[in-house]
C-alpha positions as CSV (number, residue, x, y, z in Angstrom):
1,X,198.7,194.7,94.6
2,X,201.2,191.7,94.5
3,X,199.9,188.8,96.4
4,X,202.5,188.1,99.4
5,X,204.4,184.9,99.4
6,X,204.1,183.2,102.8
7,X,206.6,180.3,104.5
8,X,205.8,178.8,107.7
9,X,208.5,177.7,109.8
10,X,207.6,174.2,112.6
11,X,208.8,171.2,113.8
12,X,207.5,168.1,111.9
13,X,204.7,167.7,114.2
14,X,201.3,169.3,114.2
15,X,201.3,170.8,117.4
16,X,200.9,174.7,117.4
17,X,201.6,174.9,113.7
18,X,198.5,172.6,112.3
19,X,196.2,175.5,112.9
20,X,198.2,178.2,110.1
21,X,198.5,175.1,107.8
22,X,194.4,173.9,107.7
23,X,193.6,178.1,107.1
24,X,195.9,177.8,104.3
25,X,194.4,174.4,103.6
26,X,190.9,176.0,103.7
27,X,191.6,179.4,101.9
28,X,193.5,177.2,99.1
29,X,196.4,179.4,99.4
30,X,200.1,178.0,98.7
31,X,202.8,178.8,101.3
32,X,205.9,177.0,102.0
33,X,205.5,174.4,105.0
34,X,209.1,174.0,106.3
35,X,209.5,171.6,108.1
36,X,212.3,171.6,111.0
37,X,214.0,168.6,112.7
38,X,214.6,168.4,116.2
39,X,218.1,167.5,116.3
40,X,218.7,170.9,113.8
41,X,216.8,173.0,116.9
42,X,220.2,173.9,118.8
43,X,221.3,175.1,115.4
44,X,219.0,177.3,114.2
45,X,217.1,178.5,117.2
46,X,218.9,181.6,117.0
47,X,218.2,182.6,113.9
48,X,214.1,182.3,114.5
49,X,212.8,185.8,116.2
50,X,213.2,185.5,119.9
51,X,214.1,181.8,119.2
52,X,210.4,180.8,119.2
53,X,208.3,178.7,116.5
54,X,206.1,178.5,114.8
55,X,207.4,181.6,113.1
56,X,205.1,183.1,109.2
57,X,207.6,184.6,107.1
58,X,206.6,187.3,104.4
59,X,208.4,187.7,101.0
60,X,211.2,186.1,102.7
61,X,212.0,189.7,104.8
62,X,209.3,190.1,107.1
63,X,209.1,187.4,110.0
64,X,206.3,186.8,112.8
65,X,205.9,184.5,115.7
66,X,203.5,183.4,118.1
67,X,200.9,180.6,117.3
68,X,197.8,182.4,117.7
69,X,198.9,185.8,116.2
70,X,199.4,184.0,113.0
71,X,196.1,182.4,113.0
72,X,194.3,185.6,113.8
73,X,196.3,187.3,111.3
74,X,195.5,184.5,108.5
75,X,192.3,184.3,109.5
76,X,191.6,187.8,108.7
77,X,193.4,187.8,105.4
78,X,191.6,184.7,104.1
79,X,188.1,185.4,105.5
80,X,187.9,182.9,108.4
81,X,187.5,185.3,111.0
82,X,184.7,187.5,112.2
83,X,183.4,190.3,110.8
84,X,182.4,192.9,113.2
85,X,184.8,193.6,116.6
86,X,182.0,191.7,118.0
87,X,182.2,188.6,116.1
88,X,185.8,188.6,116.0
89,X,186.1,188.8,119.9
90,X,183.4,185.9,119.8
91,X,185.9,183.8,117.4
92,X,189.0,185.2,119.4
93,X,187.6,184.0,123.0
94,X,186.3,180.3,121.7
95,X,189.8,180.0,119.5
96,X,191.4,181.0,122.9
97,X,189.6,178.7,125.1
98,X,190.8,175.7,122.9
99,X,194.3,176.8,122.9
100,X,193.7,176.7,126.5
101,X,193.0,173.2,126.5
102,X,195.9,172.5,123.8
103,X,198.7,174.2,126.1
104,X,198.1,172.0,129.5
105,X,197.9,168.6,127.2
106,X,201.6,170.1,125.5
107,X,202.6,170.5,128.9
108,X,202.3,167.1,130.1
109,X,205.0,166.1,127.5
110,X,207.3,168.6,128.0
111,X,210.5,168.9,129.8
112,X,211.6,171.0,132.4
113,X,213.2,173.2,129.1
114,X,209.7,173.4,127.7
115,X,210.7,170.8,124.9
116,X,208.4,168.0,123.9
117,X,209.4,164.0,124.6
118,X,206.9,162.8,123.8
119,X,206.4,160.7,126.8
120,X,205.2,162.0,130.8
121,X,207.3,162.8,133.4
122,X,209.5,160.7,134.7
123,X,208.6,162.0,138.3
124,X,205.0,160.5,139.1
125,X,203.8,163.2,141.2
126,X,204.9,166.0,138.7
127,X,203.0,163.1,135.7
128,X,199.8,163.1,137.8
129,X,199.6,166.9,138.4
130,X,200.1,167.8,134.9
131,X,197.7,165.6,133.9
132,X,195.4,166.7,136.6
133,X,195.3,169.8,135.4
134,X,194.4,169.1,131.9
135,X,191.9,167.5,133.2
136,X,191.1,170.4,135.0
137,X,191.1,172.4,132.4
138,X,188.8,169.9,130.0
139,X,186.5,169.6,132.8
140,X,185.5,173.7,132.6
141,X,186.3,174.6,129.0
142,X,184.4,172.0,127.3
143,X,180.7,172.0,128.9
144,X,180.8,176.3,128.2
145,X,182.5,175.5,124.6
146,X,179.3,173.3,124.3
147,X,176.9,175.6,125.7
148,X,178.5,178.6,123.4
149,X,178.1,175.9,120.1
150,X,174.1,175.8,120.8
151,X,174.0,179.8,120.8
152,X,173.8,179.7,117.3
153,X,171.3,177.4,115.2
154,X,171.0,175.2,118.1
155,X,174.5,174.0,117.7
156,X,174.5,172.2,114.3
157,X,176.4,174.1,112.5
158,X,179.6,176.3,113.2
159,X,180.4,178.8,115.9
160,X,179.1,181.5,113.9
161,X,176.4,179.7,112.1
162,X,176.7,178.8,108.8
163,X,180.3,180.4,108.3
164,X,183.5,178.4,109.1
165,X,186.1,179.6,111.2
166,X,189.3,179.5,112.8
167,X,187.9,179.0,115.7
168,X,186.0,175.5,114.6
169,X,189.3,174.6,113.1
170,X,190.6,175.6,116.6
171,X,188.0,173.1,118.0
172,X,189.4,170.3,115.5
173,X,193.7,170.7,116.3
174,X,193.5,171.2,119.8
175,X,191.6,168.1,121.0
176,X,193.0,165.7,118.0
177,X,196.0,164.2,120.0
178,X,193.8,164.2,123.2
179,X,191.0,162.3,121.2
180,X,194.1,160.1,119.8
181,X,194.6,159.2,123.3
182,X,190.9,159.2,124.7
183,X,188.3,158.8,122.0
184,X,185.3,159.4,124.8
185,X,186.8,162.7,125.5
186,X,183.2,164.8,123.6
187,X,181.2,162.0,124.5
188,X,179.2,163.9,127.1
189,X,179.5,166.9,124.3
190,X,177.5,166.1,121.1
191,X,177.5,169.4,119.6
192,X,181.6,169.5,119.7
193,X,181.7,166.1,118.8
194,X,179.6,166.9,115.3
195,X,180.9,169.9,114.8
196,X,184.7,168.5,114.8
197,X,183.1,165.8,112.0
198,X,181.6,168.3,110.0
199,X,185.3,170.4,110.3
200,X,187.2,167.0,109.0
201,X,184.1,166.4,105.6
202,X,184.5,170.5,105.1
203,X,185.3,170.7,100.9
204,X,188.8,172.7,101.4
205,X,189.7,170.5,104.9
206,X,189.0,167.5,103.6
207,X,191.6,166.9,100.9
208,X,194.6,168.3,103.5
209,X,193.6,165.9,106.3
210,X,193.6,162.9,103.6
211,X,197.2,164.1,102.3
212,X,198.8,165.2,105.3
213,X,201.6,163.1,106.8
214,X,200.1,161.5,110.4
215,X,202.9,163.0,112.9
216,X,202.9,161.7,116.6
217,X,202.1,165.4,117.9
């Protein structure tokens, strides 16, 4: 069977795209990483399926969308997913939890569109509920994330024990700008905290994170 050739279609930010491009990363499979400007958005939005990104293109025909049906979908193809419908719902609810987390930090720098600015709102009271509830959100997702690491080998390996997932990697891109911003976020988590280290020194991650351009998001 022909192998399928694979372009994914972003911003130039990390954001909700960094996720596809480590389980590319850490499968070692090639795939185009285009790259969209912001000021080419207005342009081209029509032309992406229901005008959403990130979008995986197949053979240059066959087009998806939506963020975490990609990374399910590539993390089955490339073996970074469970293995039974229990393990993969185990995998599917921590990588969900973290997107959790990802989605109310993206929502403190958007707009009223949805767009990202890159800076809070200019409207204190809308800034400091935003914020509140990421906070919120950090404040209940990260103790069970915690608790969920130590149900398997104590904690000191991955999610599912000695395999690497996508939902490790999930644990790695969504708390990366929020670490940027408060390095003592995982203090009060040390399992998270080590596994996110032992996720950046993986032997296919690695090499991506030291080549990978820095964006701001």
């Amino acid at each position: 069977m022909a192998t399928s050739s694979y372009s994914l279609h972003y911003f130039n930010y990390r954001g909700r795209a960094e996720i596809c491009r480590m389980l590319f990363a850490a499968a070692n499979v090639q795939y185009q990483d285009i790259r969209i400007d912001r000021s080419e958005w207005s342009r081209i939005r029509n032309r992406m399926p229901g005008g959403m990104m990130p979008m995986l293109e197949f053979d240059n025909k066959t087009q998806y969308i939506q963020s975490m049906a990609i990374t399910r979908y590539l993390s089955r193809e490339f073996g970074f997913h469970g293995n039974t419908n229990m393990e993969m719902t185990r995998v599917e609810f921590i990588s969900d939890c973290f997107n959790e987390i990802m989605d109310d930090y993206m929502r403190m720098y958007q707009d009223s569109s949805g767009a990202i600015v890159f800076k809070k709102d200019s409207d204190p009271n809308v800034a400091r509920a935003k914020t509140l509830r990421f906070e919120t959100t950090c404040e209940r997702v990260l103790p069970f994330m915690e608790e969920t690491l130590q149900r398997f080998d104590g904690g000191n390996l991955f999610f599912m024990g000695e395999k690497m997932t996508m939902a490790d990697m999930m644990c790695f891109c969504a708390l990366e700008n929020p670490m940027r911003e408060n390095p003592a976020l995982l203090n009060c988590y040390p399992k998270l905290q080590a596994l996110r280290n032992r996720v950046m020194s993986h032997h296919t991650i690695a090499p991506y994170l030291t080549r990978r351009g820095m964006t701001e998001f």
